[in-house]
SEROKOL-165428 format. One line per field, with one value per residue (C-alpha): residue number from 1; residue in three letters; chain; x, y, z. Coordinates in steps of 0.1 Angstrom, whole numbers, padded with zeros to 4 digits. Each point is the difference from the previous one (the first is absolute). Layout:
REM SEROKOL-165428
i	(NUM  ...) $
aa	(ala  ...) $
ch	(A  ...) $
x	(X  ...) $
y	(Y  ...) $
z	(Z  ...) $
***
This chain:
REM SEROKOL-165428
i	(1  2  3  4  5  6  7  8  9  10  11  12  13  14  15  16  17  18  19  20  21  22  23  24  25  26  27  28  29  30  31  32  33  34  35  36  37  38  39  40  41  42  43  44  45  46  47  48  49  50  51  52  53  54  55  56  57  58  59  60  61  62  63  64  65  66  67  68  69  70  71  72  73  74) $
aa	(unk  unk  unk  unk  unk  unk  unk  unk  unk  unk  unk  unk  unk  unk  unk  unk  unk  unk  unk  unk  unk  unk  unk  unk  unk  unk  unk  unk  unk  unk  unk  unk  unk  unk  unk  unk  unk  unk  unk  unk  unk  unk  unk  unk  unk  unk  unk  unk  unk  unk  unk  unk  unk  unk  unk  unk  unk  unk  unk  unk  unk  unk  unk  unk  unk  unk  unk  unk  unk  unk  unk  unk  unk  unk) $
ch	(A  A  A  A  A  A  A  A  A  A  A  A  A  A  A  A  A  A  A  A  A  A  A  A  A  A  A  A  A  A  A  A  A  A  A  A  A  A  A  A  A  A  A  A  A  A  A  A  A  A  A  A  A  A  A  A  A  A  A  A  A  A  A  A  A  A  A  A  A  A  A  A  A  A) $
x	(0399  0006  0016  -0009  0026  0006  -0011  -0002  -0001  0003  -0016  0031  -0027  -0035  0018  0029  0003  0026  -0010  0025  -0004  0009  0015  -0001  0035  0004  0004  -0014  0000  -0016  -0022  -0009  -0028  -0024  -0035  -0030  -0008  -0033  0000  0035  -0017  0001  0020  0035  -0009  0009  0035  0008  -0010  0019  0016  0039  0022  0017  0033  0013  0009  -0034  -0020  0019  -0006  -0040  -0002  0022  -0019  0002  0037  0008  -0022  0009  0030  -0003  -0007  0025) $
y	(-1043  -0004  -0033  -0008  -0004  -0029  0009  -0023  0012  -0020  0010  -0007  0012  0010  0036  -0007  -0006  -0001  0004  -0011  0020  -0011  0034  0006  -0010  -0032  0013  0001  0008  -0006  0025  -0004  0017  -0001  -0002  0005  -0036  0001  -0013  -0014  -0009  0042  0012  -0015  0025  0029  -0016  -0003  0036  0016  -0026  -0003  -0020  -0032  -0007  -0022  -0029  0000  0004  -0028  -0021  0007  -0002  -0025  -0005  0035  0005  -0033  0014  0038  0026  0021  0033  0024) $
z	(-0059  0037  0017  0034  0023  0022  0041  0028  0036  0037  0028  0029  0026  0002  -0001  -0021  -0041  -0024  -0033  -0033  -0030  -0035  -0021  -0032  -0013  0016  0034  0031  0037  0032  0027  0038  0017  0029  -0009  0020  -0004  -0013  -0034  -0014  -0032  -0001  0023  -0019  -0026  0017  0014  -0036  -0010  0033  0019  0012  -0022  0016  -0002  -0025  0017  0020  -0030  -0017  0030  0000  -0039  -0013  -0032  -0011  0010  -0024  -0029  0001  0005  0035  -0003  0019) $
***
């Protein structure tokens, strides 16, 4: 049985996303890309799949609701 995992991206720029990823042991982390800036709705995907992982103290900043409600992953 799969669980989905909790995602929620911002767009910091037409170009710019950071995308917050749930894992699956209570963890998560945080990834920065630039996109083309055609469709964010798509686009925040593929910063999730290969984007560069933020610092912790930026993502904590950005995502305050997932650094209160799950461990940071290292």
């Amino acid at each position: 049985m799969s669980q989905e995992r909790k995602v929620r991206w911002i767009a910091l720029h037409t170009r710019v996303i950071v995308v917050a990823v749930e894992g699956s042991i209570g963890d998560w982390t945080a990834y920065i890309a630039d996109v083309p800036g055609e469709s964010h709705d798509y686009e925040w995907q593929e910063v999730m799949r290969s984007g560069a992982k933020l610092p912790r103290e930026v993502a904590e900043a950005l995502f305050p609701d997932f650094a209160a409600k799950f461990i940071w992953r290292e």
